[in-house]
KENUFI-551545 format. One line per 4 residues: number of its first residue (from 1); their letters; for each residue x negated, y, z of N, C-alpha, C, O. Coordinates in steps of 0.2 Angstrom, whole numbers. Layout:
BEGIN
NUM) A) X,Y,Z,X,Y,Z,X,Y,Z,X,Y,Z  ...
This chain:
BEGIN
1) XXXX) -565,-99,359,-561,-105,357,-553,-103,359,-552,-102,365  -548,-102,354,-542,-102,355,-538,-107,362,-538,-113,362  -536,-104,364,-532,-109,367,-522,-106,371,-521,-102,375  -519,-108,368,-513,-107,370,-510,-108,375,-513,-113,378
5) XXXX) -505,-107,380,-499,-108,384,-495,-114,382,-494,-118,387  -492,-115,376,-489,-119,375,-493,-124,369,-498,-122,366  -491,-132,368,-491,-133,364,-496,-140,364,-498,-142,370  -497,-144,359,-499,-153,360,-508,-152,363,-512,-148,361
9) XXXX) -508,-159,368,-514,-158,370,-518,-159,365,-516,-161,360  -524,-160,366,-533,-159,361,-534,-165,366,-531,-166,371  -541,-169,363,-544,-174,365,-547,-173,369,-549,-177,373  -549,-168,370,-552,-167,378,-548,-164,383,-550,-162,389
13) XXXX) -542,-162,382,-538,-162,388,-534,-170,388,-532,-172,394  -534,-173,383,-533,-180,385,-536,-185,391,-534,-188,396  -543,-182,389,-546,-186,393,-549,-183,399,-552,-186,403  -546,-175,400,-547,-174,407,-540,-176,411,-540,-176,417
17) XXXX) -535,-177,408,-529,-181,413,-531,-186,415,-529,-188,421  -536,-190,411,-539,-198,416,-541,-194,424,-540,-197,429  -542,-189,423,-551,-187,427,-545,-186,433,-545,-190,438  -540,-182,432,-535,-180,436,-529,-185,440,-526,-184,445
21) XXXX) -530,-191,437,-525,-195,439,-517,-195,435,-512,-199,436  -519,-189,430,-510,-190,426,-510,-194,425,-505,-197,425  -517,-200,421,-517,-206,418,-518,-208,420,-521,-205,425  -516,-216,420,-522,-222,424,-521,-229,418,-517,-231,414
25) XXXX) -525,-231,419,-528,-236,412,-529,-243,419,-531,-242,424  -528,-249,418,-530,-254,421,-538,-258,417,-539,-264,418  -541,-253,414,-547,-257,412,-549,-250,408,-544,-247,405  -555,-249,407,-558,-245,405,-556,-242,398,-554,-247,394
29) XXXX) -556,-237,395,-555,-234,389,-559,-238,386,-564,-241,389  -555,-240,376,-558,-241,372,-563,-233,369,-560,-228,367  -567,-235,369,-572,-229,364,-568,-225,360,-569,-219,359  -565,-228,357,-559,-223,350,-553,-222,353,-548,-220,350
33) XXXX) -553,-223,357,-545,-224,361,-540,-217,363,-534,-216,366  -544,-213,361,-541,-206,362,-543,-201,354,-549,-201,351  -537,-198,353,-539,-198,344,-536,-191,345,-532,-189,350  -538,-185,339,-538,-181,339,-532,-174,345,-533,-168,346
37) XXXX) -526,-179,345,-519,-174,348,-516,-180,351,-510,-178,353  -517,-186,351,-515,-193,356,-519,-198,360,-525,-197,362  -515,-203,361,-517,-207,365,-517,-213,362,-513,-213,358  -521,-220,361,-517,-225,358,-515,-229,365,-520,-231,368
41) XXXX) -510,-230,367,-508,-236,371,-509,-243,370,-509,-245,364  -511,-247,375,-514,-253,375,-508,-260,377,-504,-260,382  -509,-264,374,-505,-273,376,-506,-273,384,-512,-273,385  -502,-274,390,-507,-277,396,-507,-284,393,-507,-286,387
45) XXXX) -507,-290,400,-508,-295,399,-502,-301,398,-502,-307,396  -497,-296,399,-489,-303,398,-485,-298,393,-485,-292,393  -481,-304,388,-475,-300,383,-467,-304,388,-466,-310,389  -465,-301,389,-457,-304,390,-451,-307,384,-447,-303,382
49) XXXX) -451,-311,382,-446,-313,377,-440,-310,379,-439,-313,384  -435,-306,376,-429,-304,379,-425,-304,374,-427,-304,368  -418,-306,376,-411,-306,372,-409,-303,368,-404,-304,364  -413,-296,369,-409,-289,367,-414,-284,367,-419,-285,371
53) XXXX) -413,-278,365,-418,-274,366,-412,-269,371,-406,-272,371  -413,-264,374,-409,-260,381,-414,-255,383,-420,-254,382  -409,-251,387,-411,-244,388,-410,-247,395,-405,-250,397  -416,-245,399,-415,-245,406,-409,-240,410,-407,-241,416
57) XXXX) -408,-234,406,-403,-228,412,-404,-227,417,-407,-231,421  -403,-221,419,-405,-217,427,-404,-223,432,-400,-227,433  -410,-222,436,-411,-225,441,-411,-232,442,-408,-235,446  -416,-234,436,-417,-241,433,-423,-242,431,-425,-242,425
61) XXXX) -426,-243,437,-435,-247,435,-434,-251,428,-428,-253,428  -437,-253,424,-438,-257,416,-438,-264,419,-435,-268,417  -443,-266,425,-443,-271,428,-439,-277,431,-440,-283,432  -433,-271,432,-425,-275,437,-422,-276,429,-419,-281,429
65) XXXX) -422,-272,424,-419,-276,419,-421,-282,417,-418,-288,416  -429,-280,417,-432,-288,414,-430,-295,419,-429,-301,417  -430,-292,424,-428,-300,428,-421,-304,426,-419,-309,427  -417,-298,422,-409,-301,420,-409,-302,413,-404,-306,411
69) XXXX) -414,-299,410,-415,-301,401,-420,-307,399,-420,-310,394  -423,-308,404,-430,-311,400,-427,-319,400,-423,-322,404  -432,-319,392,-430,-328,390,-434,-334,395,-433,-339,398  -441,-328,391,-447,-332,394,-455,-328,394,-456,-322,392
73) XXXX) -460,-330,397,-467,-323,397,-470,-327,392,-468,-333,391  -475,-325,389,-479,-326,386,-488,-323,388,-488,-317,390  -493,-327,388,-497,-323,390,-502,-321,387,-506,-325,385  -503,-314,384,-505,-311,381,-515,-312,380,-518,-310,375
77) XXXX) -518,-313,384,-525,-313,385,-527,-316,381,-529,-312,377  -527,-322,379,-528,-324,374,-527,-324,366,-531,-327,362  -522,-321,366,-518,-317,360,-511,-323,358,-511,-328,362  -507,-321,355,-499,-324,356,-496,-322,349,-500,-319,345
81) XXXX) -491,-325,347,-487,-325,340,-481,-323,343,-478,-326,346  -480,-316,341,-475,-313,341,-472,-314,333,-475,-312,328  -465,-317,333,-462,-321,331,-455,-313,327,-452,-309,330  -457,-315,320,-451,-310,317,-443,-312,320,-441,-317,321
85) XXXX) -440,-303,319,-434,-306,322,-433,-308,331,-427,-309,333  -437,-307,334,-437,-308,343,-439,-301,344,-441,-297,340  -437,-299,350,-438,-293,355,-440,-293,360,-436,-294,365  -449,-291,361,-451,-292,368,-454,-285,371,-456,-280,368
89) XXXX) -454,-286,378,-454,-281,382,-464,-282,386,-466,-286,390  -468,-277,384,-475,-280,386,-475,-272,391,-474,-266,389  -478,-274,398,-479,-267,400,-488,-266,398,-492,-270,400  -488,-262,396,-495,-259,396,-499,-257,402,-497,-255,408
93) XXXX) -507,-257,397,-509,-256,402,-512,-249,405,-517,-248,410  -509,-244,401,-508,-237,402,-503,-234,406,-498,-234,404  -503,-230,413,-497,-226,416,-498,-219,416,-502,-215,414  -493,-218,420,-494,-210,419,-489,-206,426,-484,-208,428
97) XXXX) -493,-201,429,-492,-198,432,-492,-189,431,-496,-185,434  -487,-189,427,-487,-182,423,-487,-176,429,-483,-177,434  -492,-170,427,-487,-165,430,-480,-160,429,-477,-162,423  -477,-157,432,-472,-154,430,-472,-151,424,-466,-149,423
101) XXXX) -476,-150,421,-477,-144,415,-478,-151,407,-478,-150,401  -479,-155,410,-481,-160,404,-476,-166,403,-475,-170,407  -474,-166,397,-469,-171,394,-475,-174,388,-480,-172,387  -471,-178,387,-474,-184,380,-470,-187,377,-465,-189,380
105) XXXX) -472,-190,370,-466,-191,365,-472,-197,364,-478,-196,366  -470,-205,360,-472,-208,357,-469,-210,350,-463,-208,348  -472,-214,346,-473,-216,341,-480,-224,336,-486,-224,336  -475,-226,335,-482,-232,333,-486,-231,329,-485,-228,324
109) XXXX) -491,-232,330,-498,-231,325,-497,-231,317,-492,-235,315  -500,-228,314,-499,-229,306,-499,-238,304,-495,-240,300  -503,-241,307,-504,-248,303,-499,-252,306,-498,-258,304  -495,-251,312,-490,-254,315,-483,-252,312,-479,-257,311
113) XXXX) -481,-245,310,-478,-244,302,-479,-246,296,-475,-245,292  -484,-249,295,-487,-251,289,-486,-260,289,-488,-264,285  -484,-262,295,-484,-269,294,-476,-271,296,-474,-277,297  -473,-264,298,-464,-267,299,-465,-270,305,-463,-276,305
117) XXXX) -469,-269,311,-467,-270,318,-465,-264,318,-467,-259,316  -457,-266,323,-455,-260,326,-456,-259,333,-454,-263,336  -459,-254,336,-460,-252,343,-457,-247,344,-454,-244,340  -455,-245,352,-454,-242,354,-456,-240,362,-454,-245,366
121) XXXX) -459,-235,365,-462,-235,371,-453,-234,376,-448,-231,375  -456,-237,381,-450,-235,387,-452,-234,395,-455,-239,398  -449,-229,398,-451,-228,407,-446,-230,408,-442,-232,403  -446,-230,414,-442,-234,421,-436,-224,421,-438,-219,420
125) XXXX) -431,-228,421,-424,-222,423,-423,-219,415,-420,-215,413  -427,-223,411,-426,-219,403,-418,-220,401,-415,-225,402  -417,-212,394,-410,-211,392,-413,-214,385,-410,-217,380  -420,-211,384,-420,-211,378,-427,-216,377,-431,-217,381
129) XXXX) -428,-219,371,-434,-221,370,-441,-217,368,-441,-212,366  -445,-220,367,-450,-215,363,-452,-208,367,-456,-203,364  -448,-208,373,-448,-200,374,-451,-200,381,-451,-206,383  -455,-197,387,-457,-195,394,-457,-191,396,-462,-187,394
133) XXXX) -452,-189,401,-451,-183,403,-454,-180,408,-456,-183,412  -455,-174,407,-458,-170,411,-459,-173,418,-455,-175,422  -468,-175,421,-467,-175,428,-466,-184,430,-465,-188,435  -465,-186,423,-462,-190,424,-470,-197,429,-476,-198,427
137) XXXX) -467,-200,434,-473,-203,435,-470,-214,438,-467,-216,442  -474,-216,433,-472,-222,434,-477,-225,425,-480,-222,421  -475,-233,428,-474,-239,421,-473,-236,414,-468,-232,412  -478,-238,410,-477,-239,402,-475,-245,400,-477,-250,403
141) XXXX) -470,-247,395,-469,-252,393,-467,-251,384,-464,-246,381  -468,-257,382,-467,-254,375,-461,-261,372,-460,-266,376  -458,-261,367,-455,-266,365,-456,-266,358,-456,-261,354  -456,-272,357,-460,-275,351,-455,-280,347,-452,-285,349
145) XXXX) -456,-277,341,-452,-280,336,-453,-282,328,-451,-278,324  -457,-289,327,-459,-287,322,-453,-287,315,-448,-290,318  -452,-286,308,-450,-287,307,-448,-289,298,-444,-291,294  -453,-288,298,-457,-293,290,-462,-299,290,-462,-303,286
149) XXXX) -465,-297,294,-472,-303,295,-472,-305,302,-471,-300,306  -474,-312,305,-473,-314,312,-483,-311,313,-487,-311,309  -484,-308,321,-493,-307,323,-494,-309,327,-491,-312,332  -501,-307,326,-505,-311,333,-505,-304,336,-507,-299,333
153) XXXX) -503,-303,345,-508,-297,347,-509,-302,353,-506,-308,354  -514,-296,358,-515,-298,362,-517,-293,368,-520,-288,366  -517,-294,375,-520,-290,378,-526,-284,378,-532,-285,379  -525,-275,375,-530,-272,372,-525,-273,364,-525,-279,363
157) XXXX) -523,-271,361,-520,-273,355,-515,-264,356,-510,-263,360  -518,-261,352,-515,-255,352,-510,-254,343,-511,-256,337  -502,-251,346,-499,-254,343,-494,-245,344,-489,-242,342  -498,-245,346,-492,-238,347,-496,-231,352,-501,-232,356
161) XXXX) -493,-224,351,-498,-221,353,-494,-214,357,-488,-213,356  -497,-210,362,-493,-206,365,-495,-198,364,-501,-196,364  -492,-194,362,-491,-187,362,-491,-183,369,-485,-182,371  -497,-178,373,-493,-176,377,-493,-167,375,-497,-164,373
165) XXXX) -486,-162,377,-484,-158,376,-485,-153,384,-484,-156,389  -486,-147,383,-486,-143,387,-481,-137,384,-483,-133,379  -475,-136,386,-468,-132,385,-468,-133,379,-469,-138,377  -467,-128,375,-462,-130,366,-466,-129,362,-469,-124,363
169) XXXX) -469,-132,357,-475,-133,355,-471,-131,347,-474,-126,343  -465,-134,345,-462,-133,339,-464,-127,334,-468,-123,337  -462,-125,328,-467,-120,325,-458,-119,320,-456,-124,317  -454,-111,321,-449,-110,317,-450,-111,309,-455,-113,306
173) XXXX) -445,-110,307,-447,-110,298,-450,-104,296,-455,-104,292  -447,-98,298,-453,-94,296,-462,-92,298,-466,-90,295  -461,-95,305,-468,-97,305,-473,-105,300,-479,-107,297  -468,-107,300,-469,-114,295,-472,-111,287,-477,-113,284
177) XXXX) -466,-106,284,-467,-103,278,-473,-99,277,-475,-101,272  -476,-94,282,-481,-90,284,-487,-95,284,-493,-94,283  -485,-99,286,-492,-104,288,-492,-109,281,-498,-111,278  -487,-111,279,-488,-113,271,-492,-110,266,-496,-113,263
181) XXXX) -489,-102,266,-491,-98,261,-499,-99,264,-504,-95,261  -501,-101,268,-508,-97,270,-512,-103,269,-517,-101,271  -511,-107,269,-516,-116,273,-511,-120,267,-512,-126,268  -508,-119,264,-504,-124,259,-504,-133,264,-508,-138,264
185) XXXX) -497,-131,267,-495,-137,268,-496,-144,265,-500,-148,265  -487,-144,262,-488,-147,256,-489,-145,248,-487,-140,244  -491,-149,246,-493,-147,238,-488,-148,235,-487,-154,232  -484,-142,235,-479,-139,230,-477,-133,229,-478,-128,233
189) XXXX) -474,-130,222,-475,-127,221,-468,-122,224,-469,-116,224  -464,-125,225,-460,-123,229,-458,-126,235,-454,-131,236  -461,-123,242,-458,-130,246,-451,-129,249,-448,-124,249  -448,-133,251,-442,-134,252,-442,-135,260,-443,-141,263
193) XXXX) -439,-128,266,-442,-127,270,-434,-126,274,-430,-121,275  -433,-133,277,-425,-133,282,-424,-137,287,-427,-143,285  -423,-137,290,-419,-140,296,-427,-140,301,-430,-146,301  -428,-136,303,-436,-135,305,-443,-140,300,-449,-141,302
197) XXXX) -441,-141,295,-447,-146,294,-449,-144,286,-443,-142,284  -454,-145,282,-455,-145,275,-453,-152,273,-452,-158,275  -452,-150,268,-451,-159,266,-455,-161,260,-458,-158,256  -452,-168,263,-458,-172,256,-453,-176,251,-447,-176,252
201) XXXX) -456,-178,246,-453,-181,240,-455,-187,236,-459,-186,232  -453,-192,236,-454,-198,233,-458,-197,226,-456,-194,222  -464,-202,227,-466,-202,220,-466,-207,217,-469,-212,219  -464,-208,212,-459,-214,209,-465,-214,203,-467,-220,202
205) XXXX) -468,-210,199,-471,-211,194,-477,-217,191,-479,-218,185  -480,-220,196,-486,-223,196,-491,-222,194,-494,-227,193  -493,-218,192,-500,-215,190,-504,-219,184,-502,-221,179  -509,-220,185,-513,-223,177,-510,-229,178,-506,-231,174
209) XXXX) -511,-233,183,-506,-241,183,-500,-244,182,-499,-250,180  -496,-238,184,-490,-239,183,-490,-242,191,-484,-240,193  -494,-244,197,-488,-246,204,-487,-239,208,-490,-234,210  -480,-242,210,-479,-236,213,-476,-238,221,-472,-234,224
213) XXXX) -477,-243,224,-476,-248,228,-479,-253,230,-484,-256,228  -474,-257,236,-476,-265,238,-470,-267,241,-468,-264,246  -469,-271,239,-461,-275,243,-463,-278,247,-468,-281,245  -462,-280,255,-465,-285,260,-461,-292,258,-455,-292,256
217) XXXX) -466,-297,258,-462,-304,258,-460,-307,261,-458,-304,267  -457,-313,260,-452,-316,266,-457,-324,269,-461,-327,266  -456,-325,274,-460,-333,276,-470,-332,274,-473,-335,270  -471,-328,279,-478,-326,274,-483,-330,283,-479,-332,288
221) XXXX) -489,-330,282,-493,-331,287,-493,-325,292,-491,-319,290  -496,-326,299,-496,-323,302,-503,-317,300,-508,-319,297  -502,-310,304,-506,-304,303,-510,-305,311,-506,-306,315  -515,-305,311,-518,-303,317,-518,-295,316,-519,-291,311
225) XXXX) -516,-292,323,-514,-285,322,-522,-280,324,-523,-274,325  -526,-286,325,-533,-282,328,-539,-282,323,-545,-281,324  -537,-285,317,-541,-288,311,-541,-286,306,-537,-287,302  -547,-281,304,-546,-278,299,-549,-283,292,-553,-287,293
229) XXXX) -545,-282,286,-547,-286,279,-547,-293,278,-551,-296,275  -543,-295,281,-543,-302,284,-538,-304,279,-538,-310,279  -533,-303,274,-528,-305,273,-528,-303,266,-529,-297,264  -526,-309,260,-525,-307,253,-519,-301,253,-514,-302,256
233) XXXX) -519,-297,250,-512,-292,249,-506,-297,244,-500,-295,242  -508,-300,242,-503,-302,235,-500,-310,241,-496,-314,239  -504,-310,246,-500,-316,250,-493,-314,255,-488,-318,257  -494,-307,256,-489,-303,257,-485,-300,256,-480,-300,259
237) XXXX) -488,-297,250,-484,-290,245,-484,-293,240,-488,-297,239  -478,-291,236,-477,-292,228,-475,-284,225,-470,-281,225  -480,-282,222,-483,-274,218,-476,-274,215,-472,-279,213  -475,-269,215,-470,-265,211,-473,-258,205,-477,-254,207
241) XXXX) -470,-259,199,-471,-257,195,-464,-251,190,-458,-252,190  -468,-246,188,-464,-242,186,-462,-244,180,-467,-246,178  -458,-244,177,-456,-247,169,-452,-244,164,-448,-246,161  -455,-236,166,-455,-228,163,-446,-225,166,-444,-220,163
245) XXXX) -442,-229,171,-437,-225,173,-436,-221,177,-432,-216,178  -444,-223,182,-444,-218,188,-440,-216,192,-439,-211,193  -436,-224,195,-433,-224,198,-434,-233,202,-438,-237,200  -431,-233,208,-432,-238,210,-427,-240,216,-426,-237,221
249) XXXX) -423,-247,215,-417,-250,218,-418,-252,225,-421,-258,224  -418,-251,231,-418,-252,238,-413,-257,238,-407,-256,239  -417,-264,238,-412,-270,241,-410,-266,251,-414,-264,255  -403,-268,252,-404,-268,259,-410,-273,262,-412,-278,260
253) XXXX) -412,-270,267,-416,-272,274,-422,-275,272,-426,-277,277  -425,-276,263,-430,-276,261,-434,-272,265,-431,-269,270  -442,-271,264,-446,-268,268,-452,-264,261,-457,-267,259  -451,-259,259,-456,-257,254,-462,-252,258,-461,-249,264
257) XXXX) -467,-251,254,-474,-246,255,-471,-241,249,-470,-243,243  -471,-235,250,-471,-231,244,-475,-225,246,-478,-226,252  -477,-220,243,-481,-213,244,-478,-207,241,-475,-206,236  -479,-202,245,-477,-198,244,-479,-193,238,-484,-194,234
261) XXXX) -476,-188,236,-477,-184,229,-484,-179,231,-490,-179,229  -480,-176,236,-486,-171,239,-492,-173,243,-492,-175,248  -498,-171,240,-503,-170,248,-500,-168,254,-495,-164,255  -503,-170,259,-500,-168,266,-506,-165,268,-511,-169,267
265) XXXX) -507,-158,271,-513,-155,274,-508,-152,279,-502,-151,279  -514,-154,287,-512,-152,294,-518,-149,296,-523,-152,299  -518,-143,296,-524,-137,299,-525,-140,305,-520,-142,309  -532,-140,306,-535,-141,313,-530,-137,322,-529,-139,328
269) XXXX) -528,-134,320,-526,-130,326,-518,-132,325,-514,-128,327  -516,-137,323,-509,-139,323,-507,-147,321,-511,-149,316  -502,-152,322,-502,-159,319,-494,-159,317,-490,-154,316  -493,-162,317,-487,-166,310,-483,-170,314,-485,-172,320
273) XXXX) -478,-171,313,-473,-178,316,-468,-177,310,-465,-172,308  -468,-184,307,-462,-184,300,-456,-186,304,-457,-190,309  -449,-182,303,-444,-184,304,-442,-193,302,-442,-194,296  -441,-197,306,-440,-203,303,-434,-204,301,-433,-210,300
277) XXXX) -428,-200,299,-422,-204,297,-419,-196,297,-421,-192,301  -414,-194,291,-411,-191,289,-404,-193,284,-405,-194,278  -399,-194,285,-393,-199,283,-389,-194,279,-384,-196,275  -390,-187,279,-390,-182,274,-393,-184,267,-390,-182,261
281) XXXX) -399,-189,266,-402,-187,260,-400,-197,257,-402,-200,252  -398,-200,262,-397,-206,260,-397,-211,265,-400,-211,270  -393,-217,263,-394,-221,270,-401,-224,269,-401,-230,268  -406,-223,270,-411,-226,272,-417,-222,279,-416,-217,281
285) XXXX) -421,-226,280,-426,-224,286,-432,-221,280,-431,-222,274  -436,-219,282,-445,-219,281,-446,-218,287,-443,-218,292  -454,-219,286,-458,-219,290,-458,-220,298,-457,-215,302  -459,-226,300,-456,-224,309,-466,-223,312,-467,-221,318
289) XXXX) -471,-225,307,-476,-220,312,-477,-214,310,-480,-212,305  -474,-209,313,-473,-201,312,-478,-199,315,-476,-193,317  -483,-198,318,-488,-194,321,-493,-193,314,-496,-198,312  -494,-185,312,-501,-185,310,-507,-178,312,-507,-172,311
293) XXXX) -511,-182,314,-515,-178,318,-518,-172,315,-519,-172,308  -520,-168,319,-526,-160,315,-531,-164,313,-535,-168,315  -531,-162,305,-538,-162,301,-536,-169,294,-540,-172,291  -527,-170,295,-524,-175,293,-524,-170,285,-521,-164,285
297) XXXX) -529,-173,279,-529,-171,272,-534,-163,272,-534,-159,267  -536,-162,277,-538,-158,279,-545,-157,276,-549,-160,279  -549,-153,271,-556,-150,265,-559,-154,268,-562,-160,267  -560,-149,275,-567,-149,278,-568,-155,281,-574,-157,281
301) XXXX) -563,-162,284,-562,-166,288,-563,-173,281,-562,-179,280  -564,-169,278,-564,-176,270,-559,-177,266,-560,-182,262  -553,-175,266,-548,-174,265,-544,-173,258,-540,-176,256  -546,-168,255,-543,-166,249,-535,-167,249,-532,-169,244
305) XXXX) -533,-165,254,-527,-166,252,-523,-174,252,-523,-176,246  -521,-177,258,-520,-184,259,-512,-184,256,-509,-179,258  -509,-188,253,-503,-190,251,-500,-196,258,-504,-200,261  -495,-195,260,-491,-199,263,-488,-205,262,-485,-206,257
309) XXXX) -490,-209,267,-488,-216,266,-480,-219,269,-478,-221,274  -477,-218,264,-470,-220,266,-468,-227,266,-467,-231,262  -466,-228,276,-463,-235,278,-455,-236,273,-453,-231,277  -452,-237,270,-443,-235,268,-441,-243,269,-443,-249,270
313) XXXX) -435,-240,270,-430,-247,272,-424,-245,271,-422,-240,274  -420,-247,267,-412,-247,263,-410,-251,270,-414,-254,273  -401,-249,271,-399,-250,278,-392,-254,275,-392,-259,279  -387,-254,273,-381,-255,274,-378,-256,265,-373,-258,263
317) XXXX) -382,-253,261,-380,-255,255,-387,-252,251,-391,-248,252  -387,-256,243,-393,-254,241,-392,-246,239,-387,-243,240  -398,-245,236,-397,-237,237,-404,-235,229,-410,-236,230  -402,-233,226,-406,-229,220,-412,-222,223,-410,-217,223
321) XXXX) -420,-224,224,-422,-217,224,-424,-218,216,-424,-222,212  -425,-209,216,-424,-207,210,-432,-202,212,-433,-198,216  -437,-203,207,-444,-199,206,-443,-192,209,-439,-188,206  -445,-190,213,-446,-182,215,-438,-182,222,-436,-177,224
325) XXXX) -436,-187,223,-430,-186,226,-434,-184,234,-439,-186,235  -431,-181,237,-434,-180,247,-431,-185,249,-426,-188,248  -436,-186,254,-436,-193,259,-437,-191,267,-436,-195,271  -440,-184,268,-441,-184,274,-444,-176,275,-445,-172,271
329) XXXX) -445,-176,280,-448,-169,282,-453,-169,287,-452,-173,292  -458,-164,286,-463,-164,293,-462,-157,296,-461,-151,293  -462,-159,304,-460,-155,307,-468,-154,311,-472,-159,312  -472,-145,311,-476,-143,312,-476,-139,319,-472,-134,320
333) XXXX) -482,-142,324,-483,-139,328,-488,-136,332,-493,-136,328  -489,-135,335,-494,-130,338,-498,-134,342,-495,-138,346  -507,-133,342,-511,-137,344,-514,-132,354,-517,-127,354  -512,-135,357,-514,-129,364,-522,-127,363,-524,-121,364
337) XXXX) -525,-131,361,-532,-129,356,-535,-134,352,-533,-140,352  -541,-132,348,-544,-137,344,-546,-141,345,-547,-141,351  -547,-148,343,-549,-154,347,-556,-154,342,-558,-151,337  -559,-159,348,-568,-159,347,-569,-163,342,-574,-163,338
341) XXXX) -565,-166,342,-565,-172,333,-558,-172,329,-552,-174,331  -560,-171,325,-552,-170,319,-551,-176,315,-556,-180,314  -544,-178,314,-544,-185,308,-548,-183,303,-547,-177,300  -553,-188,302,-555,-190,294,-562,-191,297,-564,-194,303
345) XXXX) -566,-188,292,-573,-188,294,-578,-188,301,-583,-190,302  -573,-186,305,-578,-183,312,-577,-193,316,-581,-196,319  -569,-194,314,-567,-201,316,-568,-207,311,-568,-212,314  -569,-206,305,-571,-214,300,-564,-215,299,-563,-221,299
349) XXXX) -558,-211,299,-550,-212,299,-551,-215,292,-554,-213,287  -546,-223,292,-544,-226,288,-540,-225,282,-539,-229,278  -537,-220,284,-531,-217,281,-533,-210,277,-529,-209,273  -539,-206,278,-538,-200,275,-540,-199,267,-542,-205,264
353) XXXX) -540,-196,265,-540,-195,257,-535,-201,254,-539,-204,250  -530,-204,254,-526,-207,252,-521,-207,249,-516,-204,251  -520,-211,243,-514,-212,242,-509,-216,242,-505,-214,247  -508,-221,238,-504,-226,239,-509,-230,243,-515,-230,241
357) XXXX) -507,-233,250,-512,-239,252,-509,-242,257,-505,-239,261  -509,-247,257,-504,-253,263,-512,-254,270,-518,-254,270  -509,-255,275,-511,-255,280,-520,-260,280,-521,-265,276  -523,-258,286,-532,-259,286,-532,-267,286,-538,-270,285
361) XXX) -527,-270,286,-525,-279,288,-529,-280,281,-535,-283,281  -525,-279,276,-528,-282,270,-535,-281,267,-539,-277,269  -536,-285,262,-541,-283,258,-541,-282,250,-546,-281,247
């Protein structure tokens, strides 16, 4: 078995940091709870309603800010309506006690992008969010923000997921190129290979149907975030259709689903992270759940080549994509070894072989 020096952990090095004490969980692992190169992070049991969302800063536990921000607690055991538009602060029930040699990045779950909750993980003394510095040992805390449809979570309610790294796992562009030509990244015939990442392309065309989308609604009923199929799609979403210009108008701060042009394949011995926001190619965001795991579109893992699910959001003025236009780039990294279960088939992943498709909520 290969195994590297540098580069993201496998599911069984995940789960030997329990064994070590770099983790600690206050209630037992979920079963699925550890997925091919992460972790999913868990709800504890209170959310803090806060004024604002904030960076705690050097030498600033998360919890002396809460005592200066919070509105009100909420008690999550039960499950709670987090309310679009509010900003809460829920410490998890996941910590961590890294060693010196180990950082970690987070990012929200696919279906947590796919429902316009916005998250963000944060420690105690953080500069940046989303991010865990080497060594670092203390509190998880996540902030939560939905922001198209109001949810239910509730304690156990995984909303967001952790990446841990051991030294530079990053992969240059001509290693990128090399590993294109070899393993076809993405499916193009040119790929478009800069600013360390390949890029993807909007697919505006709509296929035998014509949709090539879904607009999120405004004033809709509440999503249980732990419920799958529970919800008409059309009580949410209103389809968007091509009407042969293959193009399509980004009102600001609407919320669309769109899909990307290319298959995305991620070889078992390495995972994926999309850049969320390039201001070079347009004002808009894609995608804020950027993790994709080894075995993501991946033959052997069921795969045939998975197309990408694009969160987009227009920001400050409307904005024209136009079919075949880039929206984003995947940045490829190195796995420190193979994980014992890959996305798709090994895991019953909800997402693999896909196209266009909105989150497991609906039916």
């Amino acid at each position: 078995m290969m195994t590297r020096d540098s580069g993201i952990l496998a599911d069984s090095d995940i789960a030997a940091l329990f064994e070590t004490g770099a983790l600690t969980s206050a209630r037992d692992l979920d079963h699925d709870q550890i997925q091919p190169a992460s972790l999913d992070l868990r709800l504890g049991e209170k959310a803090y309603r806060v004024r604002a969302s904030f960076m705690p800063g050097p030498d600033t536990p998360v919890a002396k800010k809460l005592e200066r921000l919070k509105l009100h607690e909420i008690d999550l055991r039960e499950g709670a309506v987090l309310e679009t538009g509010c900003v809460y602060i829920v410490p998890l029930l996941e910590g961590l006690s890294l060693p010196a040699e180990l950082s970690a990045s987070a990012n929200p779950k696919s279906s947590t992008g796919r429902l316009d909750i916005f998250t963000r993980v944060i420690t105690d003394n953080a500069q940046e969010f989303d991010k865990v510095p080497a060594g670092y040992n203390g509190p998880l805390y996540l902030e939560v923000s939905p922001r198209t449809f109001p949810i239910v979570a509730r304690t156990g309610s995984r909303l967001s997921q952790i990446r841990f790294r051991k030294g530079t796992a990053h992969i240059n562009e001509a290693e990128l190129a090399a590993l294109h030509a070899a393993e076809t990244l993405v499916a193009s015939a040119v790929p478009n290979i800069s600013n360390g990442g390949i890029a993807l392309s909007i697919d505006l065309s709509g296929g035998e149907n014509g949709l090539i989308g879904y607009r999120g609604k405004h004033h809709t009923s509440v999503v249980d975030v732990d419920k799958r199929a529970q919800h008409d799609v059309l009580d949410f979403w209103e389809p968007i259709y091509d009407r042969g210009h293959r193009e399509l108008v980004l009102d600001p701060d609407e919320f669309y689903i769109l899909v990307s042009q290319e298959a995305v394949h991620v070889p078992p011995l390495y995972a994926a992270e999309m850049t969320p926001f390039d201001p070079l190619v347009g004002e808009f965001r894609v995608h804020y759940a950027g993790f994709f795991d080894p075995g993501f579109g991946n033959v052997s893992a069921g795969g045939k080549g998975s197309r990408a699910v694009l969160e987009v959001r227009s920001h400050e003025v409307p904005f024209i994509l136009e079919h075949g236009q880039i929206v984003g780039r995947l940045i490829y990294e190195h796995m420190l070894k193979r994980p014992k279960a890959l996305y798709g088939s090994d895991l019953g992943s909800h997402y693999q072989a896909q196209g266009l498709k909105l989150s497991k909520h609906f039916r």
